[in-house]
C-alpha positions in Angstrom: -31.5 -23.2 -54.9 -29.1 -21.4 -52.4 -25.4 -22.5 -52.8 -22.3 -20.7 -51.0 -21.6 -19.0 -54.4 -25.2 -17.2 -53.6 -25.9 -16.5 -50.8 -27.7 -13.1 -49.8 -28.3 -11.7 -46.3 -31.9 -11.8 -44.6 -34.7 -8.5 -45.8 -33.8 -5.8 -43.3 -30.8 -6.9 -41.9 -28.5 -4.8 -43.7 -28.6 -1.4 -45.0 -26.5 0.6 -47.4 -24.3 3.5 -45.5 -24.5 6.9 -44.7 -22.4 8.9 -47.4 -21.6 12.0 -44.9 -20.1 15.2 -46.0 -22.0 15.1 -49.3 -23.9 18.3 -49.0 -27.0 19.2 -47.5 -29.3 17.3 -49.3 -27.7 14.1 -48.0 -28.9 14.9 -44.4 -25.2 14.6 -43.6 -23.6 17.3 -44.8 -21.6 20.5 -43.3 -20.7 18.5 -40.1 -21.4 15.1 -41.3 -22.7 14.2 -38.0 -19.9 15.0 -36.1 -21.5 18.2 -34.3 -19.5 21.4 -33.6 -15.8 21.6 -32.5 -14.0 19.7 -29.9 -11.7 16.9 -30.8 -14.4 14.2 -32.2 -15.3 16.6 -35.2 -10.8 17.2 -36.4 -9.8 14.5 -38.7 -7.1 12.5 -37.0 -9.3 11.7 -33.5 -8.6 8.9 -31.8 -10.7 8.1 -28.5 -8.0 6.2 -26.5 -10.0 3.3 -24.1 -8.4 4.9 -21.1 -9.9 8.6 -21.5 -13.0 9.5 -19.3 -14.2 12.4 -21.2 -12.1 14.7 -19.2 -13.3 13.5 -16.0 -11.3 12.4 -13.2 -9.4 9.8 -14.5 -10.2 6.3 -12.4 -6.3 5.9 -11.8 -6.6 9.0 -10.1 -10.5 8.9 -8.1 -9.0 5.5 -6.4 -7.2 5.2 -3.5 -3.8 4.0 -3.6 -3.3 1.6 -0.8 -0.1 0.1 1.2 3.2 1.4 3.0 6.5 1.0 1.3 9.1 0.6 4.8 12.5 2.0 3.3 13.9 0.3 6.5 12.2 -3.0 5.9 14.8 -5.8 6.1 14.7 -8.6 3.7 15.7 -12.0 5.4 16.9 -15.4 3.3 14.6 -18.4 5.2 16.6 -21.3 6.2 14.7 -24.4 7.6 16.2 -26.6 10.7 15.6 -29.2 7.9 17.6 -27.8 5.4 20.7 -28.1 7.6 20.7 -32.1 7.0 22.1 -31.4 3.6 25.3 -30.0 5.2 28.3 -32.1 4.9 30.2 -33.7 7.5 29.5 -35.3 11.1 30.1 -34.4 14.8 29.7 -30.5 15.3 28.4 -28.4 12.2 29.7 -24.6 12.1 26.4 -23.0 10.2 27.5 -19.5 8.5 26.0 -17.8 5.2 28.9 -18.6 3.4 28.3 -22.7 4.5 25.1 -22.4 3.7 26.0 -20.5 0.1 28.6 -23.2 -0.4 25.8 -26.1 0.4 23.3 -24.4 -2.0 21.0 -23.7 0.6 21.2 -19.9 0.1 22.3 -18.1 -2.9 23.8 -15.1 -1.6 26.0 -15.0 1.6 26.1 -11.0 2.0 22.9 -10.8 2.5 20.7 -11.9 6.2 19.9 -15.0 6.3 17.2 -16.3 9.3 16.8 -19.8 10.7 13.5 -21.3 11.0 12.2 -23.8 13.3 10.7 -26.3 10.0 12.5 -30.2 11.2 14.7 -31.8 13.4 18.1 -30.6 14.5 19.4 -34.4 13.9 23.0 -33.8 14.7 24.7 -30.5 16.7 24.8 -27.0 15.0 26.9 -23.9 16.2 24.5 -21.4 14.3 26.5 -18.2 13.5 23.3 -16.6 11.6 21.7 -12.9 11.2 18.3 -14.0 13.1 16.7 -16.6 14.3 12.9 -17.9 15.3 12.5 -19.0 19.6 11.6 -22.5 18.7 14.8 -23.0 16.0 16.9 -21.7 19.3 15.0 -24.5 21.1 15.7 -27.1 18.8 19.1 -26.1 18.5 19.9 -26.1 21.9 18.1 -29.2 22.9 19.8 -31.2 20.0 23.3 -29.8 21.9 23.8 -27.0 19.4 24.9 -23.0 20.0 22.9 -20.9 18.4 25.1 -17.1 18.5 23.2 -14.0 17.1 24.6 -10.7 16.5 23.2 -8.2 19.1 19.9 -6.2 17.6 21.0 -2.8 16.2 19.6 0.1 18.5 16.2 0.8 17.1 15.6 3.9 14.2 13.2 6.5 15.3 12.9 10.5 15.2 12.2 10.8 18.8 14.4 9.5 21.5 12.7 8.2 24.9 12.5 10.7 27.8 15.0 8.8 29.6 17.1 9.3 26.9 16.5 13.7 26.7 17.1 13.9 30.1 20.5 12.9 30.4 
């Protein structure tokens, strides 16, 4: 009768180990199956799962994709929408450091860019780093100002001919 306290594994399906390095009548010995140099035959080996073999490595046969702009400009989005949570009535001045106050932002230094997500419900004088066409629209139609900063003159390595030639 077979109980947990004897239990044996199936015929064949185990098999004693080799006992390498135990001289040459083993069949393992000398080497002990590890062949001849290189680092798999030194004590101490350890293949890490990254190494190829010495082959190209794969982090350096793919391509490496994208463009990093060093000039890129990182806006804060503000939604017409979100200017409903302002305080007060009548005219609304909208600045970063409104909008920081109202929670709507978190930092004030940095641009911020209306978006044209809502209704303009009441009237807005926008005093903002950029903003979308339509949120001009909106803002305007409602009876708002919307008052931009003029766009800094653009960053290139060439100037225009009309530009060389005066």
């Amino acid at each position: 009768m077979k109980n947990l306290g004897n239990l044996i594994p199936a015929k064949g399906s185990t098999s004693t180990r080799k006992r390498r390095g135990r001289g040459y009548g083993s069949g393992n010995g000398r080497t002990a199956g590890r062949g001849h140099k290189g680092a798999q035959s030194r004590s101490g080996y350890k293949r890490r799962s990254w190494f190829e073999g010495g082959q190209m490595p794969i982090q350096r046969r793919l391509p490496k994709h994208g463009f990093w702009n060093p000039f890129r400009e990182e806006f804060q989005e503000v939604n017409i929408r979100d200017l409903a949570k302002l305080p007060g009535d009548g005219e609304i001045d909208v600045t970063p450091e409104v909008l920081q106050a109202a929670r709507i932002i978190k930092k004030a230094d940095q641009p911020v860019k209306l978006l044209s997500m809502g209704d303009a419900d009441r009237k807005y004088v926008v005093r903002l780093s950029a903003a979308s066409k339509p949120a001009v629209a909106k803002i305007e139609q409602a009876g708002g100002q919307v008052h931009l900063p003029e766009p800094a003159p653009k960053r290139g390595k060439y100037k225009k001919r009309a530009e060389r030639a005066e």
